[in-house]
RODO-932583 format. One record per residue (C-alpha): residue number from 1; x, y, z. Coordinates in steps of 0.02 Angstrom, whole numbers. Layout:
N
   seq     east    north       up
   NUM        X        Y        Z
...
//
This chain:
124
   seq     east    north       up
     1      402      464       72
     2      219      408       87
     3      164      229       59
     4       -9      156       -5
     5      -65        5       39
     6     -161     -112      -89
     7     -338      -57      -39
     8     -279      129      -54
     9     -212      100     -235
    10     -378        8     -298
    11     -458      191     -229
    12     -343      294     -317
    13     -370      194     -459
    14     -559      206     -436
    15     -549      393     -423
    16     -599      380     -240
    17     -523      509     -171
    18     -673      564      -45
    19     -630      421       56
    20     -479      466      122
    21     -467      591      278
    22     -400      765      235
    23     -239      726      319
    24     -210      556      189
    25     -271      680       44
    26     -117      823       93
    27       -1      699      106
    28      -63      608      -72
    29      -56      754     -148
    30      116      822      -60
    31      230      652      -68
    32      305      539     -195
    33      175      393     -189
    34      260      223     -176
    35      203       52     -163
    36      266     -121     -101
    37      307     -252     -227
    38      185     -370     -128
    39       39     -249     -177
    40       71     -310     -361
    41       32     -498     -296
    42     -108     -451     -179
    43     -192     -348     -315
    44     -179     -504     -443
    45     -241     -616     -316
    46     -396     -491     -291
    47     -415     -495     -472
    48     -400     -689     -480
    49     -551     -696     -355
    50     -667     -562     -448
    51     -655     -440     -296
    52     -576     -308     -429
    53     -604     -303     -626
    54     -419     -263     -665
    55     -253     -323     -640
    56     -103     -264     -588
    57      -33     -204     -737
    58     -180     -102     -764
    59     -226      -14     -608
    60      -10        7     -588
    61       -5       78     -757
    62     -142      212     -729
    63      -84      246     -552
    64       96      265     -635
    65       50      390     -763
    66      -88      471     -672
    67        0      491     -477
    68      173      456     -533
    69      168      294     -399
    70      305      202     -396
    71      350       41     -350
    72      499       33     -214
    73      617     -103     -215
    74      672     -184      -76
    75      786     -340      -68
    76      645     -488        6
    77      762     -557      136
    78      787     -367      220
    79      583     -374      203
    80      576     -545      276
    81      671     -484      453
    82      569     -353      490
    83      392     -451      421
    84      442     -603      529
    85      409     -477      691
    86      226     -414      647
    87      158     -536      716
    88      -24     -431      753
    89      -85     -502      584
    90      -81     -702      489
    91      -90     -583      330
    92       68     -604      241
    93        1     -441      111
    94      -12     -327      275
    95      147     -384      368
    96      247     -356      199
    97      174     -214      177
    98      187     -135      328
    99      361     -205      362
   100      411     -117      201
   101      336       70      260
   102      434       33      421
   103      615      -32      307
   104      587      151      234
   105      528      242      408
   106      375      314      296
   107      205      373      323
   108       66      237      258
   109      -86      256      196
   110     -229      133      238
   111     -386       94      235
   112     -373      -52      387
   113     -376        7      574
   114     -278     -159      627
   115     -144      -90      527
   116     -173       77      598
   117     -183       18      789
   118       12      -67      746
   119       90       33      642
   120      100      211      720
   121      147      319      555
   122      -27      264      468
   123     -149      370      416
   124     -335      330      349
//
């Protein structure tokens, strides 16, 4: 199971694939690609603030149809526990995020080395 994190899904969604490493590309193209609910928030927030020209239910939509991504569900309070002890970051998007790649033991894909540096099964 491979996770993206929000940054990762705006580059899908961009068609930038030549940023990732060759080791994020085989696993893109070689896993189910799932995302955290919270990405859905942190993308509309992005969106709110003009750093991206679509919403959620656009770039989700594409990245649905086009990479089969889907959205995993976790119950927030089983999120919450493990969130509540990454305490590396003050950004609630990465700690949810990250918390939910480690609920599922997966790999996740991102583009931020803190997240890297604290989260051993991340790849850039």
């Amino acid at each position: 199971m491979i996770f993206i994190d929000t940054h990762v899904a705006v580059w899908l969604y961009n068609g930038s694939t030549e940023l990732f490493s060759a080791k994020a590309r085989r696993a893109l193209d070689t896993h189910g690609i799932n995302i955290s609910p919270i990405c859905k928030l942190e993308l509309e927030y992005l969106y709110e603030i003009g750093k991206i020209t679509k919403g959620p239910k656009d770039i989700l939509g594409v990245l649905t149809d086009s990479v089969d991504l889907a959205v995993d569900d976790i119950p927030i309070d089983e999120l919450i526990e493990v969130a509540i002890n990454e305490k590396w970051t003050r950004d609630p998007f990465d700690r949810f995020i990250v918390a939910h790649a480690k609920k599922r033991n997966a790999i996740l894909i991102s583009a931020d080395r803190t997240i890297a540096k604290h989260y051993r099964k991340t790849l850039i």
